[in-house]
N, C-alpha and C positions, 0 to 999 in steps of 0.2 A: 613546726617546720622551720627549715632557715628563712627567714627574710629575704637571704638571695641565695638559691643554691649555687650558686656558682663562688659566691663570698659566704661561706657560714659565719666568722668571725662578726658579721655587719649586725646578729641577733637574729630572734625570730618571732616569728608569727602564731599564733595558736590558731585553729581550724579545727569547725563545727561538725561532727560525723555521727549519724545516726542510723540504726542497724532496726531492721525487724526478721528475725532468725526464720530460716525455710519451715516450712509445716511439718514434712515430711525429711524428716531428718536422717532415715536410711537409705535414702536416694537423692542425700541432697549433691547438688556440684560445685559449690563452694557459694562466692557473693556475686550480685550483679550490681555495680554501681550505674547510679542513674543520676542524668544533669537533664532539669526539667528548662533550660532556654538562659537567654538573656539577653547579653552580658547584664545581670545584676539579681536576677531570679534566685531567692535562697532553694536551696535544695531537700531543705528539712522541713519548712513547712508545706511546702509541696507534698512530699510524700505523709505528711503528718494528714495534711487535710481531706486524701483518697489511698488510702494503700491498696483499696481494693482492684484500683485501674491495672494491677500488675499481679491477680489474684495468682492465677496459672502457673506465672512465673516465679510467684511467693512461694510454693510447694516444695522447689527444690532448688531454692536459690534462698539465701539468706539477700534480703532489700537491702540496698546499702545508699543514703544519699549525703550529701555535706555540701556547708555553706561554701562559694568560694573565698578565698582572702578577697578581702576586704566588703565581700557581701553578707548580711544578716547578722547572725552571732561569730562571723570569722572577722573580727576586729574590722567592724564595718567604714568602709569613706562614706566619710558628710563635704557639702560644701555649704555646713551652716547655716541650712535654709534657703542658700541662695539655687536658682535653677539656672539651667541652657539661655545662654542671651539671645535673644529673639532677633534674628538676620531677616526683619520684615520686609515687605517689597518697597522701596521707596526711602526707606531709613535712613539715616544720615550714618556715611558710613565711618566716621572717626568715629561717632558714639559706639557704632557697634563692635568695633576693634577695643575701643576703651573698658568696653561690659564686657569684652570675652577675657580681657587681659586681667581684669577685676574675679571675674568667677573662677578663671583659672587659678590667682593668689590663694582666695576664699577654700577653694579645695584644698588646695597644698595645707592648711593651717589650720584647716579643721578634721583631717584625717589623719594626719602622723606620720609613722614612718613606713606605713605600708602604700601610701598609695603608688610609689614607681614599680613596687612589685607586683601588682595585681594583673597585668598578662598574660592571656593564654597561656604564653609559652610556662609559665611561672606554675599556672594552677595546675599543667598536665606533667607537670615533677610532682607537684600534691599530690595529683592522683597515683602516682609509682609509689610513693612511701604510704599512700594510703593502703594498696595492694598490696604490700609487707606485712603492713601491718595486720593485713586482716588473715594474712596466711595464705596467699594463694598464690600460685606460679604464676597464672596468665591473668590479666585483668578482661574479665568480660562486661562490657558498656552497652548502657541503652541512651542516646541520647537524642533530644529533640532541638530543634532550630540550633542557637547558638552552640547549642551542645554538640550538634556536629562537627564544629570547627574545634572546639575542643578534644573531639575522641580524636579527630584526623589528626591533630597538631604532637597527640601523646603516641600513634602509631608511627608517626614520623623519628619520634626523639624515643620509643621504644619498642620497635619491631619487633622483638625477638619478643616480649611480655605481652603483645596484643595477643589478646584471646579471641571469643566469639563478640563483635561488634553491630550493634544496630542503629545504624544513624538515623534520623525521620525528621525533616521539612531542613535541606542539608545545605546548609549555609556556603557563602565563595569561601574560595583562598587566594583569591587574586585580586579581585576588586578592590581599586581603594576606595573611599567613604562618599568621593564624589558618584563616583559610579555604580555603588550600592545603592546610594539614596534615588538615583533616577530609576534603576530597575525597580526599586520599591515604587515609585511612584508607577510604574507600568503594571506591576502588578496588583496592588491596589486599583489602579480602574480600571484594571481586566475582569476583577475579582465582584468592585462593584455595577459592570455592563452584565455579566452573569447573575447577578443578584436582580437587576431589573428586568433579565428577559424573564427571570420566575417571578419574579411580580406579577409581569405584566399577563401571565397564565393565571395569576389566582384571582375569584371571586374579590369584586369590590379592591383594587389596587390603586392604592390613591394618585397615579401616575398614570392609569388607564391601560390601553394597550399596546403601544407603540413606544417601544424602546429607545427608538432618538430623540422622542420629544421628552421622554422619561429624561435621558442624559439632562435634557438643557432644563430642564426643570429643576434638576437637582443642584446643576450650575448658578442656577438663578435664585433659588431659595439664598444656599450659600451667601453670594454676593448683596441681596437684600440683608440677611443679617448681619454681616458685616457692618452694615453701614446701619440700620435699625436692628440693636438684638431683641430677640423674642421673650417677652418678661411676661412668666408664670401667675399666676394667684397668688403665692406666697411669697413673692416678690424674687424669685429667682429668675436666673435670663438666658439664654443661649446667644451667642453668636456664632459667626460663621464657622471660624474654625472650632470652637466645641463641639460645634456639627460635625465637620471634617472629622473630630477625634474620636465621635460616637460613633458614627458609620463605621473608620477606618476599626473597631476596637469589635463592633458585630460582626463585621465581616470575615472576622480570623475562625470561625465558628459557625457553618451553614446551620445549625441548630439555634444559631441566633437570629434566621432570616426574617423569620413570622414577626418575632419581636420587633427587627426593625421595621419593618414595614407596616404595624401596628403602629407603632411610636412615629413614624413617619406621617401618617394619616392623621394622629392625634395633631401635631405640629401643624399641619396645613390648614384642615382644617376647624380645627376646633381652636387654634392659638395656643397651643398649650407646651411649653418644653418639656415640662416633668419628665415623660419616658424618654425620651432622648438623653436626657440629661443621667436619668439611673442608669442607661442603657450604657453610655462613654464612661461613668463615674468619673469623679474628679480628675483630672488629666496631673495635679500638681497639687504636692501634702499641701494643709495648710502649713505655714513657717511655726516653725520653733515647735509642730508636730511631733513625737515622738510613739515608737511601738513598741510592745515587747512579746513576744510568745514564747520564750523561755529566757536562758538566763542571762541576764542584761538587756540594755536596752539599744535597741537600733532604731537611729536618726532615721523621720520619716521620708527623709529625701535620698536614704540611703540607694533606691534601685534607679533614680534616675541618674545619683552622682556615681556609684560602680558602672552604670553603662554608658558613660562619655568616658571615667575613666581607663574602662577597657576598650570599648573601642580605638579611642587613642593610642594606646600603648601596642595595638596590632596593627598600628598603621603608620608607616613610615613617612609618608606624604604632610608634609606641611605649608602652609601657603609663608611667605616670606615673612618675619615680623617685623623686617626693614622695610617691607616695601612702601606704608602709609594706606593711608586711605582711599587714595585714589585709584592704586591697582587694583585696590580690592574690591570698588566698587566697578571699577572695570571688568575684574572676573567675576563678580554675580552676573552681573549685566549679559557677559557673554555666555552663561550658563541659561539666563532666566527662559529664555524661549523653549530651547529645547526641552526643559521640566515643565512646562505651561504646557506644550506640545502632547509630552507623555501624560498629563493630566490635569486639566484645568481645576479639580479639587484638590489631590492632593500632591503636585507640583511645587507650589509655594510652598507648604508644610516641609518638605522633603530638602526644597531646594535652602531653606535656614540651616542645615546640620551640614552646610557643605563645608565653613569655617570653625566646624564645633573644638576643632584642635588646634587651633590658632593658640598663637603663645605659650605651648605645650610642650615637653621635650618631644623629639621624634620616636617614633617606635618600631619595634622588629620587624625588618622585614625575612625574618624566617618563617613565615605562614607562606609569604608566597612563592618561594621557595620549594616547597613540598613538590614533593614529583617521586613517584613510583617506590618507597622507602619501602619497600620491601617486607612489609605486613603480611599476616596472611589474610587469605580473601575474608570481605566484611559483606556484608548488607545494607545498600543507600534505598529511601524512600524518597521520592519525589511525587507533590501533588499538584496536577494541572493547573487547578484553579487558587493556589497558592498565591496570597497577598501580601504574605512576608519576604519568603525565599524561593524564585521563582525554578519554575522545573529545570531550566539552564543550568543553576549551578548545580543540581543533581549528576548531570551528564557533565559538567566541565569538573567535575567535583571524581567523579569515575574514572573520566580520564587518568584526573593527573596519581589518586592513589595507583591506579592500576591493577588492582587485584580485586574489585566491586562488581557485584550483582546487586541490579537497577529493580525494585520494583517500582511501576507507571501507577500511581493512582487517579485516575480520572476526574475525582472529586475534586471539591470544594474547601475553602477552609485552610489553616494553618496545622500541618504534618498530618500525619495518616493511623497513627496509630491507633489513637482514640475514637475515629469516628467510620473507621473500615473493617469488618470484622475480617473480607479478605488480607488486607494489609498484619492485622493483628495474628491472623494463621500463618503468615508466611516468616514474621520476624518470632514468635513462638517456638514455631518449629527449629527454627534455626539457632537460637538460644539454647534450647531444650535437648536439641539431637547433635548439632554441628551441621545436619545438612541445608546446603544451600541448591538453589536452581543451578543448571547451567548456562543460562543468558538473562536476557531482563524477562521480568513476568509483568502482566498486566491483571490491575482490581477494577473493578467497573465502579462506576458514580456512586455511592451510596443516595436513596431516597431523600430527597427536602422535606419537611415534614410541612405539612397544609399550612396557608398564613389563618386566620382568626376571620371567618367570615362574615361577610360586612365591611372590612378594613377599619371601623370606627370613625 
């Protein structure tokens, strides 16, 4: 691909694309390309690791998925090891201007010359010359979370090539990053109050039965390890926020509810971090970590450093780099309540990514922009109990393309397709046939499945 479509001359990029050809190849309809999340989520090992989640669709669709620029085996960004500098409560705030102005460098120098390229707007031209190249007139997309913003951003910049689109758990186009991170934190402990009223229903739930005392219990655990982390047998520990990151990482998955709540019980009472700890897994590679699952080798920090670097680059909003220290501790300050507000767990987690683009070039504000481009009608999912991308932007997200039918899923969890078989009949069909409802349709709750009786 060019480096920059808009300048070819600047060089280009190579980009990872990997195909598993329809079964049924006398009925087939060309490719479905599929973006499994992010911003930094490779696309190839995703579909490498379950092709079967899209069996149906395999039949008469050739699978089609790829890394984006600068994700995975697409000439992946590193920042060297280094991670997101920690905008903790209390912090001293020149340091933390100091440490974002440093990881920023760190990025630029150890990823090359893709990293200003790696934006939405960038990858949804990848995806037009990917659908050349595979032969097809219309691009038909299945995409989840992040991948939403993506299909919507490529129906914007190519209406007339959008084919049948299924977006599932449908990220804003307006929100800038301050205002993302507090709806996350909203929906995160909407996500985990719903997770303790099923607690506090099952057999043996280590929080009992009453769901407010449940909250402050959870608040309180928290804030004790913080200050005393919780050290295992074999000399590993938890604290507070590894908490926060275990919860927050169960939660995207009501299949993961029993486990938590098993892990949770082991924790109280037994002292034990172990399953919390597998339950989060490591929040952050070890440094100078490295992976490979095909050819070459991608930097283990590669998906936390593609997902500052896109998020950045879709976000025009920058806090002043004139301003100093001071302002800036001014504006955490005047943000800190209102994130505390929307969640006393995961508040502060959320409310650190509010500077994450600090000393950054600014980025397009052509995302938010979007408005009614003249696509043909697509299909949006939105799930109630959604911890990532709350059902709002499903409905604000309908809006602004204008030509979208809403399915409501009642459930739990992050997107709908995996875990609703109504959901999965509704975006099937419509891949399969072109037909769509004529207004929004409703899936009901999918079942919880039993927590582990006893609670341990």
């Amino acid at each position: 691909m060019p480096l920059d479509h808009a300048a070819p001359g600047k060089g280009t990029v190579e980009i990872a694309v990997a195909r598993i050809p329809a079964t049924d190849r006398k009925k087939r309809l060309g490719s479905l390309l599929l973006n499994y999340g992010g911003p930094g989520s490779p696309g190839i090992a995703s579909l490498a690791a379950d092709p079967d989640a899209f069996a149906d669709l395999g039949e008469r669709y050739d699978l089609v998925a790829f890394d984006p620029r600068g994700v995975g085996h697409s000439e992946p960004v590193s920042c060297a090891g280094s991670q997101q500098a920690e905008l903790a409560e209390g912090a001293d705030a020149a340091a933390q201007l100091a440490a974002l102005r440093a990881l920023a460098r760190s990025c630029e120098l150890a990823s090359g010359p893709v990293l200003p390229y790696v934006g939405t707007v960038h990858v949804a031209r990848d995806m037009d010359v990917i659908r050349r190249a595979l032969g097809d007139e219309k691009l038909h997309y299945l995409g989840f979370s992040y991948g939403t913003r993506l299909g919507a951003v490529y129906a914007a910049q190519f209406p007339g090539s959008t084919g049948r689109m299924v977006l599932d758990g449908v990220d804003t186009l307006t929100e800038p990053l301050a205002e993302q991170a507090l709806a996350s934190a909203r929906g995160q402990q909407r996500a985990l109050e719903n997770f303790l009223s099923w607690c506090a229903h099952q057999q043996g739930c280590v929080y009992g039965t009453n769901t407010r005392t449940a909250r402050e219990k959870i608040d309180a655990l928290v804030t004790r390890l913080d200050e005393e982390p919780l050290v295992g047998h074999d000399g590993s520990y938890l604290t507070g926020q590894d908490l926060v990151y275990a919860i927050g990482a169960a939660l995207y998955s009501q299949l993961m509810w029993p486990a938590l709540a098993d892990a949770l019980a082991t924790a109280e009472r037994g002292g034990d971090p172990a399953e919390l700890l597998q339950l989060g897994g490591p929040a952050v590679p070890s440094e100078g970590e490295e992976e490979s699952d095909g050819p070459g080798t991608v930097p283990a920090d590669n998906p936390q450093a593609a997902l500052l670097a896109v998020s950045c680059a879709d976000d025009p909003d920058r806090s002043d780099v004139k301003a100093g220290a001071a302002a800036v501790k001014k504006e955490l300050a005047a943000l800190e309540a209102e994130f505390l507000k929307a969640s006393k767990i995961f508040g502060p987690s959320q409310l650190a990514t509010v500077l994450s683009c600090y000393g950054r070039p600014a980025g397009t504000d052509f995302i938010r922009r979007i408005d009614r481009p003249g696509a043909p009608r697509m299909l949006l999912v939105g799930t109630r109990g959604d911890p990532a991308t709350p059902y709002e932007w499903t409905e604000e997200t309908a809006e602004r393309l204008g030509s979208a039918v809403i399915v409501d899923y009642k459930g739990e969890g992050h997107t709908g397709y995996g875990s609703s078989r109504c959901v999965r009949e509704y975006a099937d069909r419509f891949l399969l046939t072109g037909r769509l409802p004529s207004g929004t349709r409703s899936c009901p709750a999918e079942e919880v499945p039993p927590a582990a009786a006893g609670g341990r």
